[in-house]
C-alpha positions as CSV (number, residue, x, y, z in Angstrom):
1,X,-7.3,96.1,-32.8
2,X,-5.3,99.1,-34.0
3,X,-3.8,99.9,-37.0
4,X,-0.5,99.9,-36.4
5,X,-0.9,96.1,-34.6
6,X,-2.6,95.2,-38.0
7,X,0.2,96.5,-40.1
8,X,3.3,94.8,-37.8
9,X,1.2,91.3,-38.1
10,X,0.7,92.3,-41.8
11,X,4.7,93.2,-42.4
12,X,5.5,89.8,-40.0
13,X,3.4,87.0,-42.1
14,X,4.9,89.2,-45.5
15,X,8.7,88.5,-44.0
16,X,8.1,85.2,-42.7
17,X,6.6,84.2,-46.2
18,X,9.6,85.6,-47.8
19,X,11.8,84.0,-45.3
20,X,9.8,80.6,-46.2
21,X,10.2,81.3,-49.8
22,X,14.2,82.1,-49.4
23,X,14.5,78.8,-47.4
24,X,12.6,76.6,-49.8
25,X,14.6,78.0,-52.4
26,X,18.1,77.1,-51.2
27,X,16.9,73.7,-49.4
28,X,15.7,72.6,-53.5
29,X,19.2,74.2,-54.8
30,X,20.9,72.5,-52.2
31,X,19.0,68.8,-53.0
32,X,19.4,69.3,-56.6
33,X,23.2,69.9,-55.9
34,X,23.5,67.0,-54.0
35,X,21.6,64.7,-56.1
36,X,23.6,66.0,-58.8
37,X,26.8,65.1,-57.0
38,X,25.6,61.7,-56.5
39,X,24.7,60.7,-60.2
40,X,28.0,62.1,-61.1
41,X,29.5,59.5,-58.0
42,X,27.4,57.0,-59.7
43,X,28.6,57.8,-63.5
44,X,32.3,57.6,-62.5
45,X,31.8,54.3,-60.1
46,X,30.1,52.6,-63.2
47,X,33.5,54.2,-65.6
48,X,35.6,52.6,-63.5
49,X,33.7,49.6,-63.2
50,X,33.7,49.1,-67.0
51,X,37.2,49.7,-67.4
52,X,38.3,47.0,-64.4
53,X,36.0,44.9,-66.8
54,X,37.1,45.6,-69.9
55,X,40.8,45.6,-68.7
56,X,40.4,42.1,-67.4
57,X,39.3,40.9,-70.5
58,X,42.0,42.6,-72.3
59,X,44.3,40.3,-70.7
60,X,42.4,37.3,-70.3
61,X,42.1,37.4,-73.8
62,X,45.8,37.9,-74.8
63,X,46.4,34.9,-72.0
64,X,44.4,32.6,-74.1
65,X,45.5,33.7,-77.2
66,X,49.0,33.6,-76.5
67,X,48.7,30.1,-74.9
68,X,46.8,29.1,-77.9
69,X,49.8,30.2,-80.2
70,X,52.4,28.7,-78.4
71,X,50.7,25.4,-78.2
72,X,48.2,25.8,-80.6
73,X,49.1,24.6,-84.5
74,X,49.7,28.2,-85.8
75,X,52.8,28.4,-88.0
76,X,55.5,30.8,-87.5
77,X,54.5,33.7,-89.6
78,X,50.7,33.8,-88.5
79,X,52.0,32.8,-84.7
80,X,54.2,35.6,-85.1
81,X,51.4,37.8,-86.3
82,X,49.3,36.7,-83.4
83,X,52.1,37.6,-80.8
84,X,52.3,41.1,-82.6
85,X,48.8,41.8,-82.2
86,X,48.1,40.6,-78.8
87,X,51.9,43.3,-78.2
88,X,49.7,46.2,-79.6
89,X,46.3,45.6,-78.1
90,X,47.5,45.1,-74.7
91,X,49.8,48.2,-74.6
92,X,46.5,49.8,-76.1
93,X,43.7,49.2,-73.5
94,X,46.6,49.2,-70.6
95,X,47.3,53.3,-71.8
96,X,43.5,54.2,-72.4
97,X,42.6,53.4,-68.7
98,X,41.3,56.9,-67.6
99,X,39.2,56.4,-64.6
100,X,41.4,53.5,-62.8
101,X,44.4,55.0,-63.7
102,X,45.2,56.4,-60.0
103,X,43.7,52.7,-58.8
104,X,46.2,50.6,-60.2
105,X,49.9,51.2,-61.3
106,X,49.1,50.4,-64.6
107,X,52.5,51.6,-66.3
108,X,53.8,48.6,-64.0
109,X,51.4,45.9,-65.0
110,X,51.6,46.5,-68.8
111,X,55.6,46.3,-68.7
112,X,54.8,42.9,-66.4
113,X,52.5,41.7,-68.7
114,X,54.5,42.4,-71.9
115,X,57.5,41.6,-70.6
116,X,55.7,37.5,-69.6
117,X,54.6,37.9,-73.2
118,X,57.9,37.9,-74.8
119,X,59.4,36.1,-72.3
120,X,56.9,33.1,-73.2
121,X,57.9,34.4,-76.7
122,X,61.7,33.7,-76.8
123,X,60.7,30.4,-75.8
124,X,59.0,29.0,-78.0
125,X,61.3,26.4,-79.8
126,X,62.7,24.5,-77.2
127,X,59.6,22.4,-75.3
128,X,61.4,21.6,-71.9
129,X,61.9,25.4,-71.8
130,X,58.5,26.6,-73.0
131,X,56.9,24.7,-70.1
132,X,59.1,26.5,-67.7
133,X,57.6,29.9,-69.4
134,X,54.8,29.0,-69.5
135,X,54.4,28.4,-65.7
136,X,55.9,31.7,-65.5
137,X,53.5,33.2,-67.7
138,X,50.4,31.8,-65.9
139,X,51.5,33.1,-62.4
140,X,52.1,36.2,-63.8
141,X,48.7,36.0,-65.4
142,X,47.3,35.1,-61.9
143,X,49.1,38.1,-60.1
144,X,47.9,40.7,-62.3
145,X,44.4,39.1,-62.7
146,X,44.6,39.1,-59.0
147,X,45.5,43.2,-58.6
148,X,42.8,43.9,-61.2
149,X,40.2,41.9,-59.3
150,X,41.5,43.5,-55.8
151,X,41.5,47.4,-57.0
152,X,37.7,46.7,-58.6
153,X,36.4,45.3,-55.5
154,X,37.1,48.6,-54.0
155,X,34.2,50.4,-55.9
156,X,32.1,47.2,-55.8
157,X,28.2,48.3,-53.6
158,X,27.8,46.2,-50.7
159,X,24.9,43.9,-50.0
């Protein structure tokens, strides 16, 4: 073997170990980016998930409540109190919705809810008439509960 067929086998296994090298390099950069990419999928899949959760809640809450006041034994003043709080703590966790905010028209739902809230409200002296809201107020419940529900399913894994 000569020398110069030496040297070109020499300079070939140096190049294709630096090819390797180069490849292995992007191919790692490349998995690490996509694995990145996935956690972050992951991290904003569980964000939404918590907020469907903690929206549903929200309002499941302030549907109980509110029934509780209105047929519950709380006197005006504290009834009134109640219906103020459950006014501020819904428009609160309807405007902090970050990550399901392009899911579900939200700006829409909290006007609904508040509006079935006062609505039930105004009612509340004459019986006959607070039935009648009430109805009201628990299919509006249902239909927002409903959209809720439907939007989360969206982001829910399948089995």
């Amino acid at each position: 073997m000569k020398v110069w067929d030496i040297a070109q086998h020499l300079l070939l296994a140096s190049i294709g170990g630096l090819f390797v090298a180069v490849f292995n390099s992007f191919a790692t950069v490349y998995i690490e980016h996509k694995k990145r990419a996935e956690e972050r999928r992951k991290w904003v899949v569980d964000n939404r998930m918590k907020e469907f959760k903690e929206l549903l809640d929200a309002v499941s809450s302030s549907h109980a409540d509110a029934i509780n006041v209105l047929f519950g034994d709380l006197i005006p003043p504290t009834a009134d109190e109640t219906l103020d709080r459950i006014d501020r703590d819904i428009v609160k966790i309807f405007n902090d919705r970050i990550y399901i905010a392009s899911d579900l028209n939200l700006e829409e739902l909290r006007d609904s809810w508040i509006g079935a809230i006062r609505r039930l409200r105004s009612h509340k002296v004459a019986p006959q008439e607070l039935r009648l809201a009430a109805t009201y107020f628990n299919k509006e419940f249902e239909s927002i509960r409903k959209r809720i529900t439907a939007a989360a399913h969206k982001y829910m894994p399948e089995r």
